[in-house]
C-alpha positions as CSV (number, residue, x, y, z in Angstrom):
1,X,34.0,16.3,-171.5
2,X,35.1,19.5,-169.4
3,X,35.5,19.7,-165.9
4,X,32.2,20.0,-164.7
5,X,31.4,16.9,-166.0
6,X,34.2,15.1,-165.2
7,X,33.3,16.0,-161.2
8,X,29.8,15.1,-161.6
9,X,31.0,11.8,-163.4
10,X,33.3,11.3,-159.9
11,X,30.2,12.1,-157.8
12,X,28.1,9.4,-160.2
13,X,31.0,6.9,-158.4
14,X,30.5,8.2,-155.2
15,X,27.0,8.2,-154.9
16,X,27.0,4.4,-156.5
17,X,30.1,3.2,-153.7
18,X,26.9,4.5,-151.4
19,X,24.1,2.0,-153.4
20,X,26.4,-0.6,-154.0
21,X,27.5,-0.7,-150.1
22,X,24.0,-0.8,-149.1
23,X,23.2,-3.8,-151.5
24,X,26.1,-5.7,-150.5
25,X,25.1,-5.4,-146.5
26,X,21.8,-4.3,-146.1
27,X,20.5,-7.7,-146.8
28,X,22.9,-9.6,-144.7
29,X,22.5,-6.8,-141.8
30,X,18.6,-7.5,-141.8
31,X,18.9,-11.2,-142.3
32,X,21.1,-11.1,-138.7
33,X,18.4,-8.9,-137.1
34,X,15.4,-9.0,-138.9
35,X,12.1,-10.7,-136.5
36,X,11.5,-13.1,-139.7
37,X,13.7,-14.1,-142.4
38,X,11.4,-12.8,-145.6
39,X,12.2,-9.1,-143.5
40,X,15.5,-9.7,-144.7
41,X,16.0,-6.9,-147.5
42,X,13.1,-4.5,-146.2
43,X,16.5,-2.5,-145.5
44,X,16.7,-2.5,-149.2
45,X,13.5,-1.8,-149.7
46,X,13.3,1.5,-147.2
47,X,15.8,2.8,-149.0
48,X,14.2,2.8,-152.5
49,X,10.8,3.3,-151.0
50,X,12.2,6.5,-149.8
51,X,13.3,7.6,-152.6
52,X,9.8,7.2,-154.2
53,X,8.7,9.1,-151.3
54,X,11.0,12.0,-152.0
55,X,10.6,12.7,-155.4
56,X,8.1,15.7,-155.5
57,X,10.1,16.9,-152.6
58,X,13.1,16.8,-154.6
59,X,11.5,18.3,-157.6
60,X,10.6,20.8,-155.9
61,X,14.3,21.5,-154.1
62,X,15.6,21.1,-157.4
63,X,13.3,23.7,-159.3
64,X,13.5,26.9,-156.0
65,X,16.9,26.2,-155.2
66,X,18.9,24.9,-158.3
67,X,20.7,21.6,-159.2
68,X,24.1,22.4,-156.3
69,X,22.1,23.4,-153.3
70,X,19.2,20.9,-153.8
71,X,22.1,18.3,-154.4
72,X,24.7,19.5,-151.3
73,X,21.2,19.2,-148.9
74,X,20.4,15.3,-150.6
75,X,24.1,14.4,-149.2
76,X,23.9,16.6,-145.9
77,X,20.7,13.6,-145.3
78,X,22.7,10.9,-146.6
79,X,25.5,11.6,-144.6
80,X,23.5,11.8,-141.3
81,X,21.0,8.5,-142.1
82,X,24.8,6.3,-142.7
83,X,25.4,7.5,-139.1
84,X,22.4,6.1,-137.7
85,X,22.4,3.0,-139.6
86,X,25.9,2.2,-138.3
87,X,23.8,2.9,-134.8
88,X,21.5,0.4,-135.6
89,X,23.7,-1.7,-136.4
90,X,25.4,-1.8,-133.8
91,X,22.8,-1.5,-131.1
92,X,20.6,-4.5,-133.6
93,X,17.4,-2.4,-133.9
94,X,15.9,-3.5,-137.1
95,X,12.9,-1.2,-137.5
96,X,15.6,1.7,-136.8
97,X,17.7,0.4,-139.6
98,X,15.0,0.2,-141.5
99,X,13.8,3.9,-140.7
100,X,17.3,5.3,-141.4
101,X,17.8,3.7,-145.1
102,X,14.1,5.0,-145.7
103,X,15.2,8.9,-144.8
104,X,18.6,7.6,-146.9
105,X,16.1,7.6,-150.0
106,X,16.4,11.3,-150.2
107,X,19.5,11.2,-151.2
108,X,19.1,8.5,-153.3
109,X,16.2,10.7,-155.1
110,X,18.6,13.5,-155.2
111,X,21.8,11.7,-156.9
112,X,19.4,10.3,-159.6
113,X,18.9,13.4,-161.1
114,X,23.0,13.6,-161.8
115,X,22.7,12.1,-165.5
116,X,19.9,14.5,-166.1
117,X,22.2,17.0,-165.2
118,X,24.9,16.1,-167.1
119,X,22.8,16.9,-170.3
120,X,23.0,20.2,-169.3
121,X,26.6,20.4,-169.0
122,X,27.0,20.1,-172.5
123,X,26.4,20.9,-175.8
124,X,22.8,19.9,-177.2
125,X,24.6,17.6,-179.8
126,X,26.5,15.5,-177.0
127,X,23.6,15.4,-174.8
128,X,23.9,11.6,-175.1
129,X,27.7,11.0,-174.7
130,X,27.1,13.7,-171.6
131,X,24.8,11.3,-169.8
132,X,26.5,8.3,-170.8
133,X,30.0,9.2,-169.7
134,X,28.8,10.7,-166.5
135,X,27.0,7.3,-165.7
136,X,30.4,5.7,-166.3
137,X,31.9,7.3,-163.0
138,X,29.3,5.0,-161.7
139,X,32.8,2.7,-162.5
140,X,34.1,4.3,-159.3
141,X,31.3,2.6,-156.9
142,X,31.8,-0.9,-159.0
143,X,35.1,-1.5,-157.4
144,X,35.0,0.8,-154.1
145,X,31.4,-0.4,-153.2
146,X,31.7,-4.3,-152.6
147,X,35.3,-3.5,-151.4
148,X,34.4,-1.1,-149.2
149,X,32.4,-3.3,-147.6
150,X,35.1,-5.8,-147.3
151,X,37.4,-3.7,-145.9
152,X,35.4,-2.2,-143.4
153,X,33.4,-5.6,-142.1
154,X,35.5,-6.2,-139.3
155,X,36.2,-2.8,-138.4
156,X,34.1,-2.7,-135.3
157,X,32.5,-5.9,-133.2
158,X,29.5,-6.1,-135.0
159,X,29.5,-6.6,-138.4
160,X,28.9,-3.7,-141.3
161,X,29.1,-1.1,-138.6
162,X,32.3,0.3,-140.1
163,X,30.8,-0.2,-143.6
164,X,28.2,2.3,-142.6
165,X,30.4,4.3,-140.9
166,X,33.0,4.6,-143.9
167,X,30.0,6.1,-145.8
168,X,29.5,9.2,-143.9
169,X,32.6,10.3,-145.5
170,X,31.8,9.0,-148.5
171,X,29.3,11.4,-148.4
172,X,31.7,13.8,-147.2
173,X,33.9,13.6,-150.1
174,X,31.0,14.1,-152.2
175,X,29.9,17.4,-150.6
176,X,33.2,18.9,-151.6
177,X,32.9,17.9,-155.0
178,X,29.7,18.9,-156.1
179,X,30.9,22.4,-154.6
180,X,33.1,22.5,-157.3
181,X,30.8,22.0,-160.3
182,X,29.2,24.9,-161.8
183,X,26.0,24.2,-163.0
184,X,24.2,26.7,-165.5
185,X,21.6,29.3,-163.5
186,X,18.1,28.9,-163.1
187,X,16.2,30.5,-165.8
188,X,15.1,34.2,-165.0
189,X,11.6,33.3,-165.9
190,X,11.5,30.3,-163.5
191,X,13.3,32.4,-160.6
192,X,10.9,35.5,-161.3
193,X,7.7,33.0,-161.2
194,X,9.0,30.1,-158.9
195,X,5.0,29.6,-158.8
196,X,3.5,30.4,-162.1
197,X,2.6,27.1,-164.1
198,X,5.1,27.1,-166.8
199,X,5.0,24.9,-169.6
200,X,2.6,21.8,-170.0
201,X,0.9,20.0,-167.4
202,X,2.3,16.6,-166.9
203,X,-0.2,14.5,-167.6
204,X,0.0,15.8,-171.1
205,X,3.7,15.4,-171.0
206,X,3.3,11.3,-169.4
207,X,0.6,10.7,-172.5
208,X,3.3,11.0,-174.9
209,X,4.1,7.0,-176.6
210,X,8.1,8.5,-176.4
211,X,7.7,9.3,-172.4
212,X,5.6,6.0,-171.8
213,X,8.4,3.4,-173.7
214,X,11.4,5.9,-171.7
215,X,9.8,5.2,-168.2
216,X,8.8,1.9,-168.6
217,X,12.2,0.7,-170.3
218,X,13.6,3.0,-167.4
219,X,12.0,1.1,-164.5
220,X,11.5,-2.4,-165.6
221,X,15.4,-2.5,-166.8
222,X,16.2,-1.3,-163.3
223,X,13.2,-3.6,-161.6
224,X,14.8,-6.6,-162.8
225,X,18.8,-5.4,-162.5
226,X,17.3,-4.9,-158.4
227,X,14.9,-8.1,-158.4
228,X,18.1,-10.1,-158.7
229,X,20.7,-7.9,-157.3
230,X,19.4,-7.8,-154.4
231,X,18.5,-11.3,-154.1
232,X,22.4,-12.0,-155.2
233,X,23.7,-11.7,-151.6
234,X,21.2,-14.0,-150.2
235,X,21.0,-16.6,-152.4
236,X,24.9,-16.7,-152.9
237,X,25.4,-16.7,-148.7
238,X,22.3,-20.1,-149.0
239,X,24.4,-22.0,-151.2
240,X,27.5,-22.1,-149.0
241,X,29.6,-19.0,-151.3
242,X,31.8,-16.4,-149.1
243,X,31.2,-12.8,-149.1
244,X,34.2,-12.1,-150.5
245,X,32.6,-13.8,-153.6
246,X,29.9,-11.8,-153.1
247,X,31.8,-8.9,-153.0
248,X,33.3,-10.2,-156.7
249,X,30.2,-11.1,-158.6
250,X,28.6,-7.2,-157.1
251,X,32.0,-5.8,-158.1
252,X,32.0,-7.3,-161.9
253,X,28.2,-6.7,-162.1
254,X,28.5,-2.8,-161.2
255,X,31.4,-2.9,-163.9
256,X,29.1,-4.4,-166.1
257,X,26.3,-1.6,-165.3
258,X,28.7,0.9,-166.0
259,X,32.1,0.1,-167.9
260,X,29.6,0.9,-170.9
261,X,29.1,4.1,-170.3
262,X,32.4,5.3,-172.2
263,X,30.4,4.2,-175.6
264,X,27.0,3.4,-174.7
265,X,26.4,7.2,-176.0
266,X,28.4,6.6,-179.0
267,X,26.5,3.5,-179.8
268,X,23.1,5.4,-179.8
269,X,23.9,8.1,-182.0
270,X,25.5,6.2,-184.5
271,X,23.1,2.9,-184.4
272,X,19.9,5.0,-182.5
273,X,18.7,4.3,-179.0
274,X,16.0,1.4,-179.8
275,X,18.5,-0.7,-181.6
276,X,21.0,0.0,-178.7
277,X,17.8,-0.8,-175.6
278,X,17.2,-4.0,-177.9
279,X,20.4,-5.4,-177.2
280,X,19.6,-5.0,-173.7
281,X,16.5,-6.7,-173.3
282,X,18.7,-9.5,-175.1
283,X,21.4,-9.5,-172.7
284,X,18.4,-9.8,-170.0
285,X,17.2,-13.1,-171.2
286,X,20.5,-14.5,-171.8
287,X,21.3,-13.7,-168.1
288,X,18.4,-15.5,-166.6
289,X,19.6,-18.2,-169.2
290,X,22.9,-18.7,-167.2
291,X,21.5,-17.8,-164.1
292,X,19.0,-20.5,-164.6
293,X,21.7,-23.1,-165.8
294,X,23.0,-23.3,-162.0
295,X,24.3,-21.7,-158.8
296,X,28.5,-22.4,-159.0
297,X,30.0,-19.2,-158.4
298,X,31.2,-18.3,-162.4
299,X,27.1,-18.8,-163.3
300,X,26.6,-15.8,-160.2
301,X,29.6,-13.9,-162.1
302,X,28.5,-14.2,-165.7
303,X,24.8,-13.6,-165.0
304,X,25.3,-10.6,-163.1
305,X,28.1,-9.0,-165.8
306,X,25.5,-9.6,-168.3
307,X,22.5,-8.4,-166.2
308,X,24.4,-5.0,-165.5
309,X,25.1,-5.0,-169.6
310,X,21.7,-4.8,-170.4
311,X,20.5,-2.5,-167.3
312,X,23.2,-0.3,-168.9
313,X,21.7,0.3,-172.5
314,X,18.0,0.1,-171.3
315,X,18.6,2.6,-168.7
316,X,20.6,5.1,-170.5
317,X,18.8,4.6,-173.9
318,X,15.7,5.1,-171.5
319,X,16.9,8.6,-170.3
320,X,18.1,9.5,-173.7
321,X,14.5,9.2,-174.9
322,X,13.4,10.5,-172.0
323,X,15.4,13.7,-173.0
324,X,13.2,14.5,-175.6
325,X,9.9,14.9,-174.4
326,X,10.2,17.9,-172.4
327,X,11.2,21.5,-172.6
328,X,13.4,22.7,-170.0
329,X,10.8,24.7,-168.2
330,X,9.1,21.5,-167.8
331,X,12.7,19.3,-166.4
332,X,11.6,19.0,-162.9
333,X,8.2,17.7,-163.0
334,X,9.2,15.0,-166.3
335,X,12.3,14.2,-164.5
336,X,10.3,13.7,-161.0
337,X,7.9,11.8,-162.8
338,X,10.2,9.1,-164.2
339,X,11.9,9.2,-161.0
340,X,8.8,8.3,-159.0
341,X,7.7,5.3,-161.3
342,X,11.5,4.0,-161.2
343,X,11.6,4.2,-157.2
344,X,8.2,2.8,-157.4
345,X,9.0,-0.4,-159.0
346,X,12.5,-0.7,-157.1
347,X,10.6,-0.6,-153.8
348,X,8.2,-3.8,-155.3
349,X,11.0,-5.6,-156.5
350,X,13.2,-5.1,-153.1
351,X,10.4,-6.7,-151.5
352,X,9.9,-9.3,-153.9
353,X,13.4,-9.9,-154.2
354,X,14.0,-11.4,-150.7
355,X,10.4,-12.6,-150.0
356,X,11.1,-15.1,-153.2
357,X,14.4,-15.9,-153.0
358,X,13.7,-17.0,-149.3
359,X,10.8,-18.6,-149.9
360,X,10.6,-20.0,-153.6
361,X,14.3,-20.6,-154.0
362,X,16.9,-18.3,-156.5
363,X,15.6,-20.1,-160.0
364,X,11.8,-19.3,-159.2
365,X,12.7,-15.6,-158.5
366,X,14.4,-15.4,-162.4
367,X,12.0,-17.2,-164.5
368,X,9.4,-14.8,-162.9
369,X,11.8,-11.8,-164.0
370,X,11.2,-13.2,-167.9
371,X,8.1,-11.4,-167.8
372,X,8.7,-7.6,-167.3
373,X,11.4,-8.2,-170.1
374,X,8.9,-9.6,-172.4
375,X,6.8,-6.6,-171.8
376,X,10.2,-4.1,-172.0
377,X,10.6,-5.7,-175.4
378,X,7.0,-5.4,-176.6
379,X,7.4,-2.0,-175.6
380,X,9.9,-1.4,-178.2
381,X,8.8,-3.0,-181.1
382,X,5.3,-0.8,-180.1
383,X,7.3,2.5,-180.7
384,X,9.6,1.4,-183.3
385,X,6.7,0.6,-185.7
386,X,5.1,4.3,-184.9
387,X,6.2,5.6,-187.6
388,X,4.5,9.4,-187.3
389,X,7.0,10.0,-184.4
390,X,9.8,8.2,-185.9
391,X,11.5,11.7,-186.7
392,X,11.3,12.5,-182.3
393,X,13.4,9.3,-181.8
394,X,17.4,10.3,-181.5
395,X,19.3,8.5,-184.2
């Protein structure tokens, strides 16, 4: 670790005290304001559909400008959308709020690029500890993100509006951070020909079995972490629970998506990265176990630890993977690629996510989630028995 990565690790906890924040109040905003209660998380779901939306926008901020400008301009937008959400808020215009988390997705396209970038803040033989230990500042937003929004609840009359509010500094804070990083130049080639059509084209790149397993692992692992997450507010205020509770179970579940990261690396180069995204499709069934077993507040708190446990090792052995099937002339389009089919599937599963648990109850919304883990597991015994491109898999 040097000090490059150490910042960017602190701006991984910044930018998930932003997500975490919105997942602990978006819901509960839109349920207070929302025309119909199955609008309730479309909050949630603007925010992640636009960061689908912004992806080949990003890629291409990322590939004319570099990794600090394109980064500083994804937190200039966050900073102004978390003002006008604390607007809507306050003045209860849904659609508005909705609006304003949607432009918020640029940010959110922007910040998911950081782990990418850690990779190339380090040697190529720690690529993986690199990624994993920046995702571990991602600790930061575990215990500033629900509390944050406990803190700042009752700030103002209405609800959240300080909770919002708080996060246009958040976003401050960031923006003096990420000034501080130095990350490596832009290749000549790619400044002299920002145009030219360098390296493969990416359908070739997305044909790959390697890139195929990374991206679905990828966005299934985070599908299901978001299916229930953001169901876990809702379902939690329906039986009777506080949100201070809430605030707990998000806390120890963002713990659990991230605590890892100090040896999630470690793990994959000394056991290799299917082994290590194995465990994490088991630690998916065994949370919809326990979240199926009842609604008492320890079942919210174990299933959700558990549920950020295996979102951990699928999502960073997913981008480990993901690591090797491009060159870096090709980063922006491979890494806007994944990106896209991530956001994608977290704008589906936002929806879901409060349509079901509103509708068909908490325990019909995770024995639905069983499937997409029986395919993420499939998925891995498919690539692990390929046994021509056995020698492309980090060990």
């Amino acid at each position: 670790m040097n000090l490059n990565l150490w910042l960017l690790a602190f701006a991984q906890g910044l930018f998930l005290t932003n997500n975490v924040t919105f997942i602990a109040i978006n819901g509960l905003v839109g349920w207070s304001i929302a025309p119909l209660g199955w609008m309730a998380t479309l909050p949630v779901v603007g925010y992640v559909v636009g960061g689908a939306l912004s992806t080949g926008m990003v890629a291409k901020t990322q590939k004319k400008y570099g990794r600090k400008m394109s980064f500083q301009l994804g937190l200039v937008v966050g900073m102004l959308s978390a003002a006008v959400c604390a607007y809507a808020a306050h003045t209860q215009q849904f659609w508005l709020l909705v609006a304003s988390t949607m432009v918020a997705g640029f940010y959110n396209a922007n910040a998911s690029l950081y782990r990418f970038a850690a990779a190339e803040l380090a040697l190529p033989a720690f690529k993986e500890k690199a990624v994993s230990l920046v995702m571990a500042g991602g600790l930061l937003g575990a215990v500033l993100g629900p509390n944050l929004a406990q803190w700042t609840k009752s700030i103002f009359a209405v609800p959240f509006v300080g909770a919002y509010t708080a996060l246009v500094f958040i976003a401050l804070l960031s923006m003096l951070v990420i000034s501080r990083i130095q990350f490596p130049e832009l290749p000549k080639d790619q400044k002299n020909q920002a145009t030219a059509d360098l390296g493969r084209p990416l359908a070739e790149i997305v044909k790959q079995p390697i890139f195929i397993v990374a991206a679905l692992a990828s966005s299934l692992g985070y599908g299901v972490m978001n299916l229930l997450m953001a169901a876990t507010p809702l379902a939690m205020q329906n039986c009777g629970l506080s949100f201070s509770d809430t605030a707990l179970v998000l806390e120890w579940h963002v713990i659990g998506m991230f605590a890892p990261g100090f040896f999630t690396g470690h793990l994959i180069k000394r056991f290799g990265v299917l082994r290590i995204m194995g465990i994490g499709v088991l630690l998916n069934f065994v949370c919809i176990a326990i979240a199926l077993s009842g609604q008492e507040l320890h079942q919210y708190l174990i299933a959700l630890f558990l549920l950020g446990l295996g979102w951990n090792f699928l999502f960073t052995g997913g981008t480990t993977l993901a690591l090797t099937t491009y060159q870096p002339v090709e980063k922006d389009r491979a890494q806007g690629a994944i990106n896209f089919i991530t956001f994608a599937v977290l704008a589906f599963t936002s929806f879901a996510s409060g349509a079901m648990v509103t509708t068909q109850g908490w325990s019909m919304l995770n024995t639905l989630s069983l499937l997409p883990v029986f395919v993420i597991g499939l998925a891995l015994i498919w690539l692990a028995i390929r046994h021509a491109i056995a020698h492309n898999i980090p060990s």
